[in-house]
N, C-alpha and C positions, 0 to 999 in steps of 0.2 A: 747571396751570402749564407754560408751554415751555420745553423747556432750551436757551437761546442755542449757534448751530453751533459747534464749536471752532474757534480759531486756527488758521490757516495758520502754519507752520513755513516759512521759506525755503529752499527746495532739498529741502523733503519733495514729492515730484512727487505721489506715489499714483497711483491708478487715476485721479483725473481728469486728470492730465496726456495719458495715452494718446488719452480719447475727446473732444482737444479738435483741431482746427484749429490756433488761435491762440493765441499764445506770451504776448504780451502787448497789452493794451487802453492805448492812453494817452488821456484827454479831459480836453482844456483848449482853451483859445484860441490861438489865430496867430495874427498880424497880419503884415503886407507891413512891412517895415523898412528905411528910407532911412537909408544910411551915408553920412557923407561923404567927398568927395573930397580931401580936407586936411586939416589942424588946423585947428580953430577956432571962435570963436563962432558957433550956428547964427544971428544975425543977418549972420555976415560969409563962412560955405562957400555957394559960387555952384550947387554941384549935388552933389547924391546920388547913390551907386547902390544899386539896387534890390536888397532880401533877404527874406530871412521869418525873422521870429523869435517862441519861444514853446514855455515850457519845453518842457511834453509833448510837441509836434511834435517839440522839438529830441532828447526822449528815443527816441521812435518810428524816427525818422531813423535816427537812430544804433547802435538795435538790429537795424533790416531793413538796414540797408548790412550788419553781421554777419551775416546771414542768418537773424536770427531771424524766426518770423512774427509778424509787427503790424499792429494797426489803431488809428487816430487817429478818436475820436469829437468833433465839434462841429459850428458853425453858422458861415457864412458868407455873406454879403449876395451876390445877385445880379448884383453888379457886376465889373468886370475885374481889381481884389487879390481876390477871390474867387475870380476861376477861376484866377490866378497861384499863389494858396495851393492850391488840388486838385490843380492840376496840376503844381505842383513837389512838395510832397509825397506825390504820387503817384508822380513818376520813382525817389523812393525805394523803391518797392517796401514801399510800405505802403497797408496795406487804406483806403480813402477813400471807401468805398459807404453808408455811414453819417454824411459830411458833410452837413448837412440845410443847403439855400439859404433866404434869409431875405429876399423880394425887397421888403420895409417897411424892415431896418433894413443900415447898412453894414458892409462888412466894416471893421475896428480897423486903423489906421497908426498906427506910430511912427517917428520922426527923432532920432538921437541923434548926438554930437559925438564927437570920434577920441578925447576923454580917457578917462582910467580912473575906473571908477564910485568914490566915494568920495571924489576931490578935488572941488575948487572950480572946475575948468576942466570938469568932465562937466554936459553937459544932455541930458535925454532929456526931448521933448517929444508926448507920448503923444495920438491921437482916436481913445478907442475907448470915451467913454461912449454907451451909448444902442446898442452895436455889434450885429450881430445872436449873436456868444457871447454876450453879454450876456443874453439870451432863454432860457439853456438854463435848464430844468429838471424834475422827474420829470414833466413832462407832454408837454416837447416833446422829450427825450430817449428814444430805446427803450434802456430801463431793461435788457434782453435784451441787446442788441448791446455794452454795454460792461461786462456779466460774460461776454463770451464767451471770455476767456484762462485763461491762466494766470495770468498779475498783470494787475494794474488799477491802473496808477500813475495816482495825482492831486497837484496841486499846493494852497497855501493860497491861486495868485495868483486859482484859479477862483474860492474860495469869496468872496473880497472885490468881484467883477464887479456883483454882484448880488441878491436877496434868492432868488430863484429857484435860482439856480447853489448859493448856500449850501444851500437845501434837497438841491440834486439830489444834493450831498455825502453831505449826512446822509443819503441815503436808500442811496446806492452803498456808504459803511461803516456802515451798520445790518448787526447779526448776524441770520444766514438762510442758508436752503439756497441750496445754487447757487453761493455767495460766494464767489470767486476769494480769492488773497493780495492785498490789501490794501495797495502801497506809496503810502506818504503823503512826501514834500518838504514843509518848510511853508515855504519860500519866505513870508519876512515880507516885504512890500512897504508900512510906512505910508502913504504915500504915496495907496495906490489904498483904503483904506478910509476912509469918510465918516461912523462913527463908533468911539466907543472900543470895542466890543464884539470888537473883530478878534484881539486875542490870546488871548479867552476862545474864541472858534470856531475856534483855528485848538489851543489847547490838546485841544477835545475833540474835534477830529476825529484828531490825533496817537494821544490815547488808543484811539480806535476800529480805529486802526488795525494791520497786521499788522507792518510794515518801514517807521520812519520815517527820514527824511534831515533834521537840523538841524543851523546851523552853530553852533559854541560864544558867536558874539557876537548871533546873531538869537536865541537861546535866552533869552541876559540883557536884550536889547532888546524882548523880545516879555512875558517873564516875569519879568523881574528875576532870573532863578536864576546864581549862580556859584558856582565852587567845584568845575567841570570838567565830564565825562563822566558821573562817578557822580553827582555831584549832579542833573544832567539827569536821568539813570534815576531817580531818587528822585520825581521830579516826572510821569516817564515807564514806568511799571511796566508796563504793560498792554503793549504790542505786543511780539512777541515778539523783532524783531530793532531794535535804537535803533542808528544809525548819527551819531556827533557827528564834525563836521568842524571843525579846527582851521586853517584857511588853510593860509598855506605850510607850517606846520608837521607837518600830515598828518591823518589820523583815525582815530577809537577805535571798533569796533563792539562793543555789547554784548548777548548776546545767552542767551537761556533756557537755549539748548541747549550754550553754552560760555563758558570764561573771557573776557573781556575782552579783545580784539586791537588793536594798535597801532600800525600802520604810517607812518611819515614820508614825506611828500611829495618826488615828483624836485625834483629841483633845474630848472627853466625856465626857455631863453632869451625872456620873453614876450612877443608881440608883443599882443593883447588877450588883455583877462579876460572879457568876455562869453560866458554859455554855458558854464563851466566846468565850474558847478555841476549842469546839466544832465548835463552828458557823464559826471561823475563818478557820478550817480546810475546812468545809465546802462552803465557799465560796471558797476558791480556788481552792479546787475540783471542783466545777460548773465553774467556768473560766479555771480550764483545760477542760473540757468537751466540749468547747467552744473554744478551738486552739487557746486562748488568748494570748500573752507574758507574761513570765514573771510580767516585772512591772506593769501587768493587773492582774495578777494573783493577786502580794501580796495585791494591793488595793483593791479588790474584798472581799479577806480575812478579810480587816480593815475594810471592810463597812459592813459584816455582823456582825462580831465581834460586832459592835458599836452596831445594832439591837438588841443583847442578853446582850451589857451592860448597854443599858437602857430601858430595859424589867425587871419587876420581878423576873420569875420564870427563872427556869432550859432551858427553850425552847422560841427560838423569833421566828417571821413571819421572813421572810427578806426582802430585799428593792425588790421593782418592778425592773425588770432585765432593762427598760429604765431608770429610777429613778438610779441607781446604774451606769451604765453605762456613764450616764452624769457626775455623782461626779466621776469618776475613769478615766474619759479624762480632767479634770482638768488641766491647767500648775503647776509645783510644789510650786509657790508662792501660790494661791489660794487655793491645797488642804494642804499647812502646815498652812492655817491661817480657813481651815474649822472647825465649830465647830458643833455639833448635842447633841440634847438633848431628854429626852423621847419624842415620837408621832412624832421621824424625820420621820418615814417609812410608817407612815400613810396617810399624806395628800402628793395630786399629785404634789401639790407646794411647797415642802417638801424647796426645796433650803432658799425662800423668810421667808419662817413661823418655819423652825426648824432647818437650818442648814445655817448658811450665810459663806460665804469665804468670 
C-alpha cells in the first residue's frame, strides 16, 4: 500500500522552496479580450480595444509585476492573439517558454460590454470552443514544467474547456511526490459547461486540493451549501487552507493551522469588477509566499482586489509591496473607514491623495 504525499501547508516553504527557481506555476487559458469603446449593446459599440484576459494569466501577471517568479503554462494557436498573448504576457516578466503553439486550432477571443457582470445590460460574447487551451491535457501538457513552483494555482474555468483539460486537472492534484501546494479558485462559470456534471468536478478537485478560493454565492450556486464559511468547510474539510469570499463584504479564511480569520473589504471607488477576483487570489498567494498570517493574508487579498476594481481592464498593476504593506498594518478602525479610488496605486503618497482612513 502507498501512503498518499502530505498536504502542503501555506507559507510552510521547507526545503523545497530553497531548491526551486519558480515561485509559482499558473495553467490555464488566455484569450485576447475586446473591450469596448462606450456603453452599450455589443450590437450597437462601433469598436473595441484590444486586451488579454484569463484568470491564471491574470494571477501570473500580477505576482511577477511583485517580483515574484512565475510561469504561465498553456496552448495557443499560431496565429497573431497568439503571439499578442506570449508576448504581452511576457512583458510581464513571466516565464512563457512552456506556452506550447497549436497551429490546427485558434487562439480563444472574447468581446464583452462596459456593464457590470450580473446585470442585464452585461454581454460577454465568448470563440474559444474548439480553441487550442482547449487541447490541453496530461499528454500534450509537460506534466514537469507545471509542478515546477512553489504553488500551482488552477482555476475550475480550465476544468470545464474540455474533457482533456478536465483530466490534466486530475492528474496535476492527484497526491504524489514532487507535488507543489495546490491552490485551487473554483471559479463556477455555468455557462461554459455542457453538462451537469461540472459542480461535482469542480467539488472534487476543491477537495484535492491544498488552498482553495470560493465565493460564498458560487458555493450555494455550485452546491447548494448555505449557512456561511463553516458550513463550506463542512463540505470542504480536506484542503488545508479554504478561503470563502463574501463580495463587498470581505472574506473568511479557514484554515488547519488557525482559528478562523475575517477580514472586511475596503470600501471602492469602482470603476470595473472584472478581474477582481483574480487579483484577490493573487494577493494572497504573494502574502503566503511571504509567511504572512493569515489576517495579512486576507487584507493583502483586499488591496489587490481594489487595484483591479478600480482599473478598467481584465488586469491591474498592484500596490508597491511597501504601499500595501503599510495599509494592511493598519488598526481595524482605520482600515474599516479606508476608502481608495482609481490612481490609489500609483502615487507613492498614495495614503494622503487616494486612499484616506
Amino acid at each position: 500500500m502507498t501512503t498518499p504525499a502530505p498536504r502542503h501547508t501555506p507559507g510552510d516553504d521547507g526545503a523545497r522552496a530553497g531548491a526551486l527557481a519558480l515561485d509559482v506555476v499558473a495553467l490555464g487559458e488566455s484569450m485576447v479580450t475586446f473591450l469596448p469603446t462606450r456603453p452599450g449593446r455589443l450590437a450597437d459599440v462601433p469598436s473595441f480595444d484590444r486586451a488579454i484576459g484569463g484568470a491564471e494569466s491574470n494571477v501570473a501577471c500580477m505576482l511577477a509585476a511583485a517580483g515574484h517568479r512565475v510561469r504561465w503554462v498553456s496552448r495557443v494557436g499560431t496565429d497573431g492573439f497568439g503571439d499578442h498573448l506570449v508576448e504581452t504576457i511576457g512583458a510581464h516578466r513571466v516565464d512563457v517558454t512552456h506556452v506550447q503553439r497549436d497551429p490546427d486550432r485558434p487562439t480563444g477571443v472574447y468581446f464583452r460590454t462596459a456593464g457590470e457582470r450580473g446585470t442585464d445590460a452585461h454581454e460577454v460574447a465568448y470563440y474559444r470552443a474548439g480553441s487550442a487551451a482547449s487541447a490541453m491535457s496530461p499528454v500534450t501538457v509537460d506534466l514537469g514544467a507545471a509542478r515546477a513552483g512553489r504553488v500551482l494555482h488552477l482555476s475550475g474555468i480550465t476544468a470545464a474547456l474540455s474533457d482533456g483539460c478536465r483530466e490534466l486537472l486530475h492528474a496535476l492534484t492527484a497526491p504524489g511526490p514532487g507535488r507543489p501546494l495546490v491552490s485551487f479558485d473554483v471559479n463556477h462559470r455555468p455557462g461554459l459547461w455542457r453538462s451537469p456534471a461540472g459542480p461535482g468536478v469542480l467539488l472534487d478537485l476543491a477537495r484535492a486540493a491544498d488552498l482553495v478560493f470560493v465565493g460564498e454565492d458560487e458555493a450555494e450556486q455550485a452546491w447548494g451549501v448555505t449557512g456561511g464559511p463553516r458550513a463550506i468547510r463542512a463540505l470542504l474539510p480536506e484542503p488545508a487552507t479554504l478561503v470563502v469570499k463574501h463580495g463587498e463584504r470581505g472574506a473568511t479564511a479557514l484554515s488547519d493551522a488557525a482559528p478562523a480569520t475575517s477580514v472586511p473589504a475596503l470600501r471602492v471607488d469602482v470603476t470595473a469588477t472584472t478581474g477582481a477576483g483574480d487579483a484577490f487570489a493573487a494577493g494572497f498567494l504573494h502574502a503566503t509566499l511571504r509567511g504572512l498570517p493569515p489576517h495579512a493574508r486576507l487584507r493583502h487579498g483586499h488591496l489587490w482586489a481594489a487595484a483591479a476594481l478600480t482599473t478598467p481592464g481584465d488586469l491591474a498593476a498592484p500596490p508597491a509591496r511597501a504601499h500595501a504593506d503599510r495599509l494592511a498594518a493598519l488598526d481595524d478602525a482605520a482600515w474599516e473607514t479606508l476608502r481608495v479610488g482609481p490612481g490609489w496605486t500609483h502615487a507613492e503618497q498614495a495614503e494622503e491623495e487616494g486612499a484616506t482612513p
